[in-house]
ROMAR-728546 format. One record per residue (C-alpha): residue in three letters; x, y, z. Coordinates in nm, 3 decimals, decimal comma. Example, Ala and Ser with C-alpha at 12.3 -4.5 7.8 and 13.67 -1.06 7.14 Angstrom:
residues 2
+-----+---------+---------+---------+
! res !       u !       v !       w !
+-----+---------+---------+---------+
! ALA !   1,230 !  -0,450 !   0,780 !
! SER !   1,367 !  -0,106 !   0,714 !
+-----+---------+---------+---------+
//
This chain:
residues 432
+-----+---------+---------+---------+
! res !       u !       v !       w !
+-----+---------+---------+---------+
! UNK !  -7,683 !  -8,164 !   6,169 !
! UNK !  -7,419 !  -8,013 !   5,979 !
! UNK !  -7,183 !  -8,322 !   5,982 !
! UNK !  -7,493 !  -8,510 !   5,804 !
! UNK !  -7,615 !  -8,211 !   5,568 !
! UNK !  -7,226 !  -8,214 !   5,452 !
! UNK !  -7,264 !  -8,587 !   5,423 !
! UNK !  -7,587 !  -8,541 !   5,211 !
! UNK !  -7,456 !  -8,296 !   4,989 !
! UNK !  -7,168 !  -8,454 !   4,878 !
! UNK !  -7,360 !  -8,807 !   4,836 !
! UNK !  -7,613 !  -8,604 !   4,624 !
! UNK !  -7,360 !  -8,434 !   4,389 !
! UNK !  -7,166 !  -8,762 !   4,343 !
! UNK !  -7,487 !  -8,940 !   4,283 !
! UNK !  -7,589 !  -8,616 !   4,033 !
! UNK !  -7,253 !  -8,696 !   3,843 !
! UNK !  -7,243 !  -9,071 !   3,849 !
! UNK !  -7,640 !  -9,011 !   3,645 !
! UNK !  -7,531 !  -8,781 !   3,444 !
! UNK !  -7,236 !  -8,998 !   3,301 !
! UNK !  -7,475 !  -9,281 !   3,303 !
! UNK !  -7,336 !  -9,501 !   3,597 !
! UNK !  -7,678 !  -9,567 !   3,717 !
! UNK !  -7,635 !  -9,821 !   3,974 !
! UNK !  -7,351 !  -9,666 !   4,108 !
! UNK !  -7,650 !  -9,327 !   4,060 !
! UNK !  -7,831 !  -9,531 !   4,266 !
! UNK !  -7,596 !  -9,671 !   4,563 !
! UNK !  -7,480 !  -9,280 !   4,622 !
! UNK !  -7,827 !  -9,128 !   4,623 !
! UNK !  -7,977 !  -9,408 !   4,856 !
! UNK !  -7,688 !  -9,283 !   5,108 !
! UNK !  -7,849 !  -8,884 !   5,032 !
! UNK !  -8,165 !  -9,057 !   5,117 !
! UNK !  -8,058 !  -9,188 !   5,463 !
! UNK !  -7,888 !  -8,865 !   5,512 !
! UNK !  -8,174 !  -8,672 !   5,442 !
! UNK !  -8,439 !  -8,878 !   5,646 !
! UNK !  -8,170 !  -8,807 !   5,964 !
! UNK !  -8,191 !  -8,407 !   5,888 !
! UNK !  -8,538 !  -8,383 !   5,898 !
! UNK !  -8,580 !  -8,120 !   5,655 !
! UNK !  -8,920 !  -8,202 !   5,441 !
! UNK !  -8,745 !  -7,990 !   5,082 !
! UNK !  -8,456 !  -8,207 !   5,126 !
! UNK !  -8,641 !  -8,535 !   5,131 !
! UNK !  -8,832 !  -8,472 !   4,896 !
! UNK !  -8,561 !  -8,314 !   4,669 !
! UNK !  -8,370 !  -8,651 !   4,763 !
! UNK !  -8,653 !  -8,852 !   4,735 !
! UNK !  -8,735 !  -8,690 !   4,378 !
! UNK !  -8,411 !  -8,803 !   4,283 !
! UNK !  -8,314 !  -9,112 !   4,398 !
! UNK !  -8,695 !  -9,221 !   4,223 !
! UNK !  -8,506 !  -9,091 !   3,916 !
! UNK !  -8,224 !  -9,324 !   3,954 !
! UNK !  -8,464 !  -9,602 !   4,003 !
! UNK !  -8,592 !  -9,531 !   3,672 !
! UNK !  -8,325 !  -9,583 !   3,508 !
! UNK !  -8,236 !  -9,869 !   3,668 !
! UNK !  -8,576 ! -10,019 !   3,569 !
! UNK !  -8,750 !  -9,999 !   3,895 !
! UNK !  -9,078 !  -9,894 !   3,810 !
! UNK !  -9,191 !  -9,985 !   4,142 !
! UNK !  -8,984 !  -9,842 !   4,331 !
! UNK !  -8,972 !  -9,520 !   4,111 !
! UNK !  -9,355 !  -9,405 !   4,155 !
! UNK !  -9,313 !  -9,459 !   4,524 !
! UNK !  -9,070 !  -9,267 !   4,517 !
! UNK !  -9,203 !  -8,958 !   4,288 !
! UNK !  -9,539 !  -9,015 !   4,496 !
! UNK !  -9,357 !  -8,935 !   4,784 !
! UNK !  -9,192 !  -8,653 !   4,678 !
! UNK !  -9,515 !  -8,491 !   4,573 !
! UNK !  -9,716 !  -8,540 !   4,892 !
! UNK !  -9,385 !  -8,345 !   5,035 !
! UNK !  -9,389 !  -8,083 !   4,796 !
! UNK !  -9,807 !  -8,043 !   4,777 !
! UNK !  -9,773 !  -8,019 !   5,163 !
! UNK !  -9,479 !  -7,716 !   5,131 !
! UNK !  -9,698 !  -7,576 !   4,830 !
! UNK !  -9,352 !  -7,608 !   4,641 !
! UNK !  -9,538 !  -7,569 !   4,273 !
! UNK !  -9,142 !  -7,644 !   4,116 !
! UNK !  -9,110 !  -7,957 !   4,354 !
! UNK !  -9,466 !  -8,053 !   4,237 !
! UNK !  -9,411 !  -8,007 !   3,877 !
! UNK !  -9,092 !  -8,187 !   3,896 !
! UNK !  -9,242 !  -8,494 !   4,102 !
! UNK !  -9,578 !  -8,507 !   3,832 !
! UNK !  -9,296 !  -8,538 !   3,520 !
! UNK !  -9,188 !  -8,794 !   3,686 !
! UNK !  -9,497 !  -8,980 !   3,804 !
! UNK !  -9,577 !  -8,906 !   3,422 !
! UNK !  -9,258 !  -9,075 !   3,311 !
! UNK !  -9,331 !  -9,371 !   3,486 !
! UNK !  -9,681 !  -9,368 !   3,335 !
! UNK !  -9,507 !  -9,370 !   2,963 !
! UNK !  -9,247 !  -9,649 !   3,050 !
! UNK !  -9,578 !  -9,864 !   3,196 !
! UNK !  -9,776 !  -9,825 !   2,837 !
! UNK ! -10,025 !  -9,601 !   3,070 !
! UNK ! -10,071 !  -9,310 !   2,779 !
! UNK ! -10,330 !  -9,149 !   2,868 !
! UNK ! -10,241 !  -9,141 !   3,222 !
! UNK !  -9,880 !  -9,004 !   3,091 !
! UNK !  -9,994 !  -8,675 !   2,926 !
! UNK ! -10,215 !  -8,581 !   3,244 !
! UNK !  -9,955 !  -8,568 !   3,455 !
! UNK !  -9,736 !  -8,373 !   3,211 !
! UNK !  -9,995 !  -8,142 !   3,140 !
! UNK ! -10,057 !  -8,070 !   3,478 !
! UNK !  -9,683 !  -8,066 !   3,562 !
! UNK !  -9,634 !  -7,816 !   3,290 !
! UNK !  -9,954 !  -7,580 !   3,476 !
! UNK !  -9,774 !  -7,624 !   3,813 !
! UNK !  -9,438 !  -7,525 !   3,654 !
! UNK !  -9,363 !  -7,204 !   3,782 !
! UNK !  -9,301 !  -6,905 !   3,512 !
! UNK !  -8,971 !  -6,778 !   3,701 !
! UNK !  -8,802 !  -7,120 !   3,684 !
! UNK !  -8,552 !  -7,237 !   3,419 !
! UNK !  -8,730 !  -7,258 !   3,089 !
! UNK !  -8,498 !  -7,544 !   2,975 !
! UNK !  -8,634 !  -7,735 !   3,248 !
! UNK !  -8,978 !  -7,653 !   3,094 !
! UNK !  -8,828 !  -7,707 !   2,771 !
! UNK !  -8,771 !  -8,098 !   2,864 !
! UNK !  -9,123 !  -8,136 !   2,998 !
! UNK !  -9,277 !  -8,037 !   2,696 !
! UNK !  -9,004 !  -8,243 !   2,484 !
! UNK !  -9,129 !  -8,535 !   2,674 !
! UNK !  -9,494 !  -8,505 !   2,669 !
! UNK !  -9,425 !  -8,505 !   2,264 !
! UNK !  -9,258 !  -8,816 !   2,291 !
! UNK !  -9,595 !  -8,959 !   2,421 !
! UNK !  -9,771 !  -8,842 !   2,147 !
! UNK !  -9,527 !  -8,915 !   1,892 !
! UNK !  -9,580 !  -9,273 !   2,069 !
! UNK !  -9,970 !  -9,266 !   2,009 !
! UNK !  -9,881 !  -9,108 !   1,672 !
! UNK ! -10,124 !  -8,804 !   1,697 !
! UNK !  -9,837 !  -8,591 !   1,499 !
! UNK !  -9,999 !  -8,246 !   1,535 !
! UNK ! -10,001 !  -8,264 !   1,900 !
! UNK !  -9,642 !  -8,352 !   1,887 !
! UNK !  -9,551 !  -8,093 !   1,670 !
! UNK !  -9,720 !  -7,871 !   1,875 !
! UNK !  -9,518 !  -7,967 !   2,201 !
! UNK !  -9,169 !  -8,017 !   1,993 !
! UNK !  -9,233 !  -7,643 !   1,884 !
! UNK !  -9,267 !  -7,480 !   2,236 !
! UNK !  -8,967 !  -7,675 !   2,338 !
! UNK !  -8,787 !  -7,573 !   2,065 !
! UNK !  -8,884 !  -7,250 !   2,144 !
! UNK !  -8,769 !  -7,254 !   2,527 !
! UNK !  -8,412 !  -7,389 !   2,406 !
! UNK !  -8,399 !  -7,085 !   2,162 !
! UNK !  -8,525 !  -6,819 !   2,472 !
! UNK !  -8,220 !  -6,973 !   2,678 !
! UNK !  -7,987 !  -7,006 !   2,406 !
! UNK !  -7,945 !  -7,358 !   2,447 !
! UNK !  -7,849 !  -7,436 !   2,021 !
! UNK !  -7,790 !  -7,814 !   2,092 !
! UNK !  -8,137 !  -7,884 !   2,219 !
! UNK !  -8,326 !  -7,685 !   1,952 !
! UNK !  -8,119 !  -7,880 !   1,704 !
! UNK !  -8,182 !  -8,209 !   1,855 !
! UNK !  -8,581 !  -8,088 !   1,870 !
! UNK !  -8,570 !  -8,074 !   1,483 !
! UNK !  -8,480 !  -8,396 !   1,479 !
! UNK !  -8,792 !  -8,451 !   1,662 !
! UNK !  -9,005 !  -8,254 !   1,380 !
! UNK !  -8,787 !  -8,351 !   1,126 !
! UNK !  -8,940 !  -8,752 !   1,239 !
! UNK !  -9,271 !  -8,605 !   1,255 !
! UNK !  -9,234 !  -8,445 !   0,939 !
! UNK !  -9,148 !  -8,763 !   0,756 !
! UNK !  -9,369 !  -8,984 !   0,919 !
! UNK !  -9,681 !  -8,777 !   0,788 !
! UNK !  -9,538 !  -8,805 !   0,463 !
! UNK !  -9,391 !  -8,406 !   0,421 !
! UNK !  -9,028 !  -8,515 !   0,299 !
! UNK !  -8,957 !  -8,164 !   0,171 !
! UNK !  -9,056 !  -7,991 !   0,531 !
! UNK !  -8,839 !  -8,372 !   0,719 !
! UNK !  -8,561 !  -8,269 !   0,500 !
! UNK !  -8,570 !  -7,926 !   0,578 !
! UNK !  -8,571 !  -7,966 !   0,970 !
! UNK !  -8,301 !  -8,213 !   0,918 !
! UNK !  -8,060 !  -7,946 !   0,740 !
! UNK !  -8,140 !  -7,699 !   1,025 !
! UNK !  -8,020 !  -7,976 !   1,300 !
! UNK !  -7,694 !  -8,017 !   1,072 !
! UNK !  -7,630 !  -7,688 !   1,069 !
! UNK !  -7,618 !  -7,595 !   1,415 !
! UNK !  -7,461 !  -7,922 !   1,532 !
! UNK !  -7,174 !  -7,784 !   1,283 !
! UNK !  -7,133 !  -7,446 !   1,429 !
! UNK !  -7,174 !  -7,583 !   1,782 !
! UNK !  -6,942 !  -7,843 !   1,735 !
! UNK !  -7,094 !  -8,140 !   1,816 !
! UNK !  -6,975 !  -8,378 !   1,595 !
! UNK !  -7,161 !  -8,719 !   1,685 !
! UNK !  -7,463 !  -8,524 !   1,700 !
! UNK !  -7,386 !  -8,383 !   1,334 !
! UNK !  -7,337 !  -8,714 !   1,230 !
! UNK !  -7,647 !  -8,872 !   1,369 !
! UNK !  -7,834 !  -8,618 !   1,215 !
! UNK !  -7,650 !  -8,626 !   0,873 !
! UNK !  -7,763 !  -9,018 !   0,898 !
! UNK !  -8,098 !  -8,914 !   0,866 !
! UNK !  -8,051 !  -8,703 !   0,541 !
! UNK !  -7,871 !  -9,021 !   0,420 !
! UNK !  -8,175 !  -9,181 !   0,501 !
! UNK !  -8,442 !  -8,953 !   0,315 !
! UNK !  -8,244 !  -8,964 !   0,000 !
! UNK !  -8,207 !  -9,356 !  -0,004 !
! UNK !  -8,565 !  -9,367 !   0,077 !
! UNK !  -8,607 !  -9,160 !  -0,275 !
! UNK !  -8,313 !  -9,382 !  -0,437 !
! UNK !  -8,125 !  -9,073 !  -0,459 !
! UNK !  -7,839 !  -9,240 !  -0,420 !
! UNK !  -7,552 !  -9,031 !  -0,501 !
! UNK !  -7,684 !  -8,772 !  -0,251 !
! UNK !  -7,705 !  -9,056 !   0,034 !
! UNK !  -7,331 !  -9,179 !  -0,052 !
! UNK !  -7,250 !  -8,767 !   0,010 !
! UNK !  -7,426 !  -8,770 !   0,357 !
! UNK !  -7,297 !  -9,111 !   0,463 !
! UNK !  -6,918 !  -9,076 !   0,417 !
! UNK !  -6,923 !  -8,757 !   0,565 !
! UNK !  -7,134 !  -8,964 !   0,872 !
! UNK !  -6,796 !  -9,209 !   0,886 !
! UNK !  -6,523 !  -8,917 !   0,852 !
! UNK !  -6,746 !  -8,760 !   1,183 !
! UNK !  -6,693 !  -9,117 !   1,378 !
! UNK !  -6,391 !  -9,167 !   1,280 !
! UNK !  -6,255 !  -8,854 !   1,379 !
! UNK !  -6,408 !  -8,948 !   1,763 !
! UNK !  -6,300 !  -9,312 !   1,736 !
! UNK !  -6,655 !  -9,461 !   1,766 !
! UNK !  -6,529 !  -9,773 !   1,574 !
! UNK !  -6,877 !  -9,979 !   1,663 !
! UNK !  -7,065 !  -9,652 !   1,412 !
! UNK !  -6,758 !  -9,655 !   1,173 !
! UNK !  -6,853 ! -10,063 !   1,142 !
! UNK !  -7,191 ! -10,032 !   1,065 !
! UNK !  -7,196 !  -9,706 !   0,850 !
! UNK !  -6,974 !  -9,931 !   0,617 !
! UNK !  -7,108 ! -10,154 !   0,612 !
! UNK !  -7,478 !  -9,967 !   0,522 !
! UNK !  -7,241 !  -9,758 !   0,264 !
! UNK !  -7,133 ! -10,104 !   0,095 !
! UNK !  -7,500 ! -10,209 !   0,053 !
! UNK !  -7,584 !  -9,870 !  -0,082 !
! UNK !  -7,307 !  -9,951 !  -0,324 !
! UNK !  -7,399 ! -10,303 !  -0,401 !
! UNK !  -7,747 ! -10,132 !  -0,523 !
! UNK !  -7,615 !  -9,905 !  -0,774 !
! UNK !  -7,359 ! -10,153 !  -0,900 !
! UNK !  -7,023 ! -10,010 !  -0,755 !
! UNK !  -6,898 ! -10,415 !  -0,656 !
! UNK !  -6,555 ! -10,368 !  -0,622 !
! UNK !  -6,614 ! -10,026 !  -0,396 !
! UNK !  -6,888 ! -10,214 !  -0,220 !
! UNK !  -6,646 ! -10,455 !  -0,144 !
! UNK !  -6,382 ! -10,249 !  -0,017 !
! UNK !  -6,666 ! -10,099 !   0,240 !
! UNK !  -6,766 ! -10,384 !   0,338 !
! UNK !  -6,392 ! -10,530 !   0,421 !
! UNK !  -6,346 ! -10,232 !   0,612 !
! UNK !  -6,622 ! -10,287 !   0,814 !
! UNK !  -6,524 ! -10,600 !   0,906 !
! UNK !  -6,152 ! -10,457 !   1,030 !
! UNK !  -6,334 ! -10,219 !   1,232 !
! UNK !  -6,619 ! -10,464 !   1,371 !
! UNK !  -6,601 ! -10,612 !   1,748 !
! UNK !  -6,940 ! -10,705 !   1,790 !
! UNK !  -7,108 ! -11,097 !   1,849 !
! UNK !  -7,036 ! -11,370 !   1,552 !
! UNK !  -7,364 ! -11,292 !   1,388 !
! UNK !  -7,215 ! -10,995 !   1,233 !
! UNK !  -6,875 ! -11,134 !   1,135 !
! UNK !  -7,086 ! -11,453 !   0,969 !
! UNK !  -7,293 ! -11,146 !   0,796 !
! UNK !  -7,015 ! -10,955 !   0,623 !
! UNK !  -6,831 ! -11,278 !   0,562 !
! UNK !  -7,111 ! -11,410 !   0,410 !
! UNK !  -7,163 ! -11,033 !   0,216 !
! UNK !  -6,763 ! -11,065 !   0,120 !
! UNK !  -6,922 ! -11,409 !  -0,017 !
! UNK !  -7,163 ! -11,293 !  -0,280 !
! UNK !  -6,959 ! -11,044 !  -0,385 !
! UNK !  -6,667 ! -11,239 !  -0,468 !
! UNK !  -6,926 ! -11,474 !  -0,681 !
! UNK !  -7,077 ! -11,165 !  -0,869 !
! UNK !  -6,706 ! -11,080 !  -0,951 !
! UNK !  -6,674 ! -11,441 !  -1,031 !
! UNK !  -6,356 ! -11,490 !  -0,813 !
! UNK !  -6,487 ! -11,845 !  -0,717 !
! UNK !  -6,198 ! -11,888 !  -0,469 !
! UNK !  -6,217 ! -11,629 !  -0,267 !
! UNK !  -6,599 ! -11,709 !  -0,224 !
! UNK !  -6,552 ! -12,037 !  -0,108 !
! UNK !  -6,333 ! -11,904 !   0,138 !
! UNK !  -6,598 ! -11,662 !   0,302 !
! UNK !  -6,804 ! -11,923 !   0,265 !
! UNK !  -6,641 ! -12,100 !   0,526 !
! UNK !  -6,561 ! -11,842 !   0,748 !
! UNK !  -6,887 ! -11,681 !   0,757 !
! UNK !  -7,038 ! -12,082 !   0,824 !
! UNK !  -6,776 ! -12,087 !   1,128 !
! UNK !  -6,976 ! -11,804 !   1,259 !
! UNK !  -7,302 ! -11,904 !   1,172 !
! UNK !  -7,234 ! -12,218 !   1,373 !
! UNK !  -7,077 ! -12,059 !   1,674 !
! UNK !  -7,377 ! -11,813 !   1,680 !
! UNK !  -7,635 ! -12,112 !   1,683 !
! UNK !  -7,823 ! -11,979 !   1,374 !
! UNK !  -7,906 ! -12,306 !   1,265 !
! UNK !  -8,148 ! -12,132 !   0,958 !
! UNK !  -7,863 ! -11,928 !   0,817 !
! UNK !  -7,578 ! -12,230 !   0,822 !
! UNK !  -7,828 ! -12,434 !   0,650 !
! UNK !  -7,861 ! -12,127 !   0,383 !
! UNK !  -7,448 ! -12,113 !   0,379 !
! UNK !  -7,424 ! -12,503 !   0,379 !
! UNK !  -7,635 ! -12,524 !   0,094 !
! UNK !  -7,490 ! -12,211 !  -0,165 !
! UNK !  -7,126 ! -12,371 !  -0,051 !
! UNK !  -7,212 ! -12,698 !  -0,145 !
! UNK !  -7,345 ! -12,583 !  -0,473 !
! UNK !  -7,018 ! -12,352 !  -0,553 !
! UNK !  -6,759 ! -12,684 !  -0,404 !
! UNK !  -6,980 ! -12,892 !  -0,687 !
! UNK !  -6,916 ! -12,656 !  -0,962 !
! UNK !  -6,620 ! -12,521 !  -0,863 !
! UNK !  -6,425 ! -12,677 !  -1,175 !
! UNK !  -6,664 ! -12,548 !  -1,414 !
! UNK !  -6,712 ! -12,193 !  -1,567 !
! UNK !  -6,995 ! -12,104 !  -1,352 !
! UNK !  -7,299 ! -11,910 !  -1,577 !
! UNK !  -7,580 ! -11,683 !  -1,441 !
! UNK !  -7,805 ! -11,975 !  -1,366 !
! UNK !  -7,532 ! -12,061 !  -1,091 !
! UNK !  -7,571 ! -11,717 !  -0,971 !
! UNK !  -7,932 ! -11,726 !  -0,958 !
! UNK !  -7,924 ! -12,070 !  -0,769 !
! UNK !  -7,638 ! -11,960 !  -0,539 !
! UNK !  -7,889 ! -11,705 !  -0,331 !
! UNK !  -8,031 ! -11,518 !  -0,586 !
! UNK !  -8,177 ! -11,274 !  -0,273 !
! UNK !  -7,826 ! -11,150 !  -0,228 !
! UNK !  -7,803 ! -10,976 !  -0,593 !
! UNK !  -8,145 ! -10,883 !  -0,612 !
! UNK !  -8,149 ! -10,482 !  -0,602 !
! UNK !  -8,459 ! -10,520 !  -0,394 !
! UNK !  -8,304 ! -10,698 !  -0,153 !
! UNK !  -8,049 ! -10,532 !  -0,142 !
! UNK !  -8,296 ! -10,201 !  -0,017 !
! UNK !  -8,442 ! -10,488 !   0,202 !
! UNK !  -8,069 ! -10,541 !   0,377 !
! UNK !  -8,022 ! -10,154 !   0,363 !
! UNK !  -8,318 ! -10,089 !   0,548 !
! UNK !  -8,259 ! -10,418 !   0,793 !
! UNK !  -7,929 ! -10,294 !   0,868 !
! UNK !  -7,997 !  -9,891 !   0,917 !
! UNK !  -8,287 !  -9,987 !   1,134 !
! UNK !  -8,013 ! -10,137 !   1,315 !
! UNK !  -7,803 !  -9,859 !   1,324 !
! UNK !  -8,018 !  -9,606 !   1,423 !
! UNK !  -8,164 !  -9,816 !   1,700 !
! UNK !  -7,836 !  -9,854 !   1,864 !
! UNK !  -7,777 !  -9,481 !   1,838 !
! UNK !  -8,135 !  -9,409 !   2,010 !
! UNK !  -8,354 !  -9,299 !   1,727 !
! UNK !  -8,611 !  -9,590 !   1,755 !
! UNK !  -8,912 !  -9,368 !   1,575 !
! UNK !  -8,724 !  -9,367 !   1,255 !
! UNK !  -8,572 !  -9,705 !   1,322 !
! UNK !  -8,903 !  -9,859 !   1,328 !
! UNK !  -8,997 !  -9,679 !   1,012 !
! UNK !  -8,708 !  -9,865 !   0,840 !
! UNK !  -8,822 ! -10,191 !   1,013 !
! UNK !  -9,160 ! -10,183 !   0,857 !
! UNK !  -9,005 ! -10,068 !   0,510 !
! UNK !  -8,819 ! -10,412 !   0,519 !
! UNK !  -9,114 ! -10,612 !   0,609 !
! UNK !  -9,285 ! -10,461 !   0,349 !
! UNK !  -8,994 ! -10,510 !   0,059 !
! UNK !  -8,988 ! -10,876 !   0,182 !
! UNK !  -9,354 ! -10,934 !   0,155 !
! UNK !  -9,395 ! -10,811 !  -0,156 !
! UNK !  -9,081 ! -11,020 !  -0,317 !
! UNK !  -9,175 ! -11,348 !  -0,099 !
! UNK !  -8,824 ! -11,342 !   0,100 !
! UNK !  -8,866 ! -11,452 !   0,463 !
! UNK !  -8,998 ! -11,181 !   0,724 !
! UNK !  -8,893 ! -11,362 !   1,012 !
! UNK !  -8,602 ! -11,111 !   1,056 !
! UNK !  -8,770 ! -10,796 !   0,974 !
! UNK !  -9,112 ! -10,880 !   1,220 !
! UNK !  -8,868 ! -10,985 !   1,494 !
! UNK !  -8,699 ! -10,614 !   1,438 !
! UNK !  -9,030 ! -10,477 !   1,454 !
! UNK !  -9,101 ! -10,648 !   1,819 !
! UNK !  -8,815 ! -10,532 !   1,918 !
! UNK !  -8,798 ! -10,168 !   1,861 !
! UNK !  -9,168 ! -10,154 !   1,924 !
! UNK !  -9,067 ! -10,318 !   2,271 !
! UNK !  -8,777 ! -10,061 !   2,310 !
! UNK !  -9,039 !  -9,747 !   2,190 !
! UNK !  -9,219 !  -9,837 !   2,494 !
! UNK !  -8,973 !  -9,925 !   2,804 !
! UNK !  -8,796 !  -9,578 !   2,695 !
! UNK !  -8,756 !  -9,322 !   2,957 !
! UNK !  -8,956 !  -9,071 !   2,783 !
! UNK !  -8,658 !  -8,834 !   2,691 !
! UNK !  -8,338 !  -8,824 !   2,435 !
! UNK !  -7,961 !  -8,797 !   2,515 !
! UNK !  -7,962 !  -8,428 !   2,463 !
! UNK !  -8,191 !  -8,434 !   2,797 !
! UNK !  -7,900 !  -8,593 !   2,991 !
! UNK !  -7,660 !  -8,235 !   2,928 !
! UNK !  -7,926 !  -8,044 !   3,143 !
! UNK !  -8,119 !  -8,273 !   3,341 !
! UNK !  -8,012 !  -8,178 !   3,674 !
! UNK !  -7,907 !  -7,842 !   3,651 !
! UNK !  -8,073 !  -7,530 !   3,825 !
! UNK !  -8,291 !  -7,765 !   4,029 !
+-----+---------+---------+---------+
//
């Protein structure tokens, strides 16, 4: 037995680790081996503690399945060892499962009673993330007060262990809520507080994620000289921990913010930059090719359109977005046509008059932060940008094609998301 509980400890650690640093499957292979391990010992709290965890792995690995037979398990173990931690834990995670499945209602039972069973001389942190996700599910069902209500003990918690990073990441949280009921003054204020701490702490991606948001608020007032503020200091922060992929699209967001206030030559420099530092699919080359496009025509440097032109229809092609190299074909065959001739403003209002439109340029701001904060995790606020942009494109008659799609699929991500944030990952599987 104490070959195989060596053997189970140090496939449980490694499997700990390997979720921790987000290696799921590898999570997965190393805590199936605990499992095995653990089934040969005998012990009922290490299979279910196993058990608990390997379900956890499946989660993340998408196997819903799999996951609440797993967490079921682990609860009959613990209910039958009256282990009211074991229970609590196993409930959260019958709960998540519940939340990833659309199963609301279902979801914030189980927390709830997970929360009861969670016993008082346990870590609070551990609390803390319970009641951090059962807010998620009613930020998801947008009842806002409940939310607030949960965000605030878990903010709480974080404070009572001293744990600054997750009570700045929960005012984030209220910060969302904040804005979402239409309190920009209280959003902005929660907002400040997360930058703060995230300063002093030292966490600069977080800093930066939550500076985006202040960028954010004041573009959403059209304060635009205090969003440019916020959003370089968001690109010195990536820049300074090499997250090219942010640096990318924060210029490029920073050029459109430029673009709407008239600053062409600086927009252009942002968005050239962006390019440099892009390495994503040929959609987004074709996009800021196409961008470096327009704004060579409203500098009326004819040439050097043409020449994006073509490079951001090479793109367009090898992306098989047959609607947008119709669009290119088109505004390049009108510029080749003219190209002798001293083009006027009706030429700029044929060639895509969309493109130096100030409201759609807002429209490509809010496309393209949507974007951004997406791929950085915050899909609440994300989606709020994605239904600004439908709604800027209805009421100018552009096409919502793009902006509805966005919609679908943030809405899609909202609800196959594990029912916690990044910060959860620092603590997750500590004092178990």
């Amino acid at each position: 037995m104490n070959v195989s509980l060596k053997v189970w400890q140090r496939h449980l650690e490694t499997g700990i680790k390997c979720l921790s640093e987000g290696r799921i499957a590898e999570a997965e292979k190393q805590l199936g081996l605990s499992m095995i391990e653990a089934e040969k010992i005998g012990v009922p709290i290490i299979i279910a503690f196993s058990q608990r965890l390997l379900a956890t792995a499946y989660v993340r690995n998408e196997k819903l399945l799999e996951a609440q037979s797993g967490f079921q398990r682990a609860l009959e173990y613990c209910q039958m060892l009256e282990n009211k931690k074991g229970i609590a834990e196993a409930k959260a995670g019958l709960a998540n499962v519940a939340y990833i499945n659309g199963q609301y209602a279902k979801s914030i039972s189980l927390y709830n009673e997970a929360i009861s069973f969670y016993p008082q001389e346990s870590s609070s942190l551990r609390l803390a993330v319970m009641y951090n996700d059962l807010g998620q599910v009613y930020v998801r069902l947008k009842e806002w007060q409940k939310a607030e209500e949960c965000f605030i003990v878990g903010g709480d918690l974080c404070r009572q262990y001293g744990y600054d990073k997750g009570e700045a990441e929960i005012n984030l949280y209220l910060g969302e809520i904040y804005y979402n009921q239409g309190k920009i003054t209280d959003a902005k204020e929660k907002f400040f507080e997360a930058t703060k701490v995230f300063s002093l702490i030292g966490e600069e991606v977080s800093l930066a994620n939550a500076l985006q948001y202040l960028a954010f608020l004041m573009l959403d007032k059209e304060l635009y000289e205090e969003a440019l503020l916020y959003q370089y200091r968001v690109i010195a922060l990536y820049f300074n921990n090499k997250l090219y992929t942010e640096v990318s699209e924060s210029y490029y967001l920073l050029s459109n913010i430029l673009q709407a206030i008239q600053l062409i030559d600086e927009a252009e420099q942002c968005l050239q930059l962006s390019l440099r530092y892009y390495k994503g699919y040929e959609l987004g080359l074709a996009i800021r090719y196409h961008g470096l496009a327009i704004i060579a025509i409203m500098k009326k440097d004819y040439d050097e359109a043409k020449k994006y032109y073509y490079e951001a229809l090479r793109y367009f092609q090898l992306f098989g977005d047959g609607g947008r190299v119709g669009d290119v074909c088109e505004e390049l065959t009108f510029l080749l046509k003219y190209k002798d001739i001293n083009l006027n403003d009706n030429y700029l209002k044929e060639v895509s008059l969309r493109n130096l439109d100030q409201d759609i340029s807002r429209y490509e701001i809010m496309t393209k932060l949507a974007l951004s904060l997406k791929n950085r995790g915050n899909d609440i606020i994300a989606l709020k940008c994605s239904w600004k942009a439908l709604e800027i494109a209805k009421a100018n008659k552009y096409e919502t094609l793009e902006a509805e799609k966005l919609i679908q699929k943030i809405s899609e991500s909202i609800r196959e998301s594990r029912g916690g944030s990044f910060w959860k990952k620092d603590w997750e599987f500590t004092r178990q």
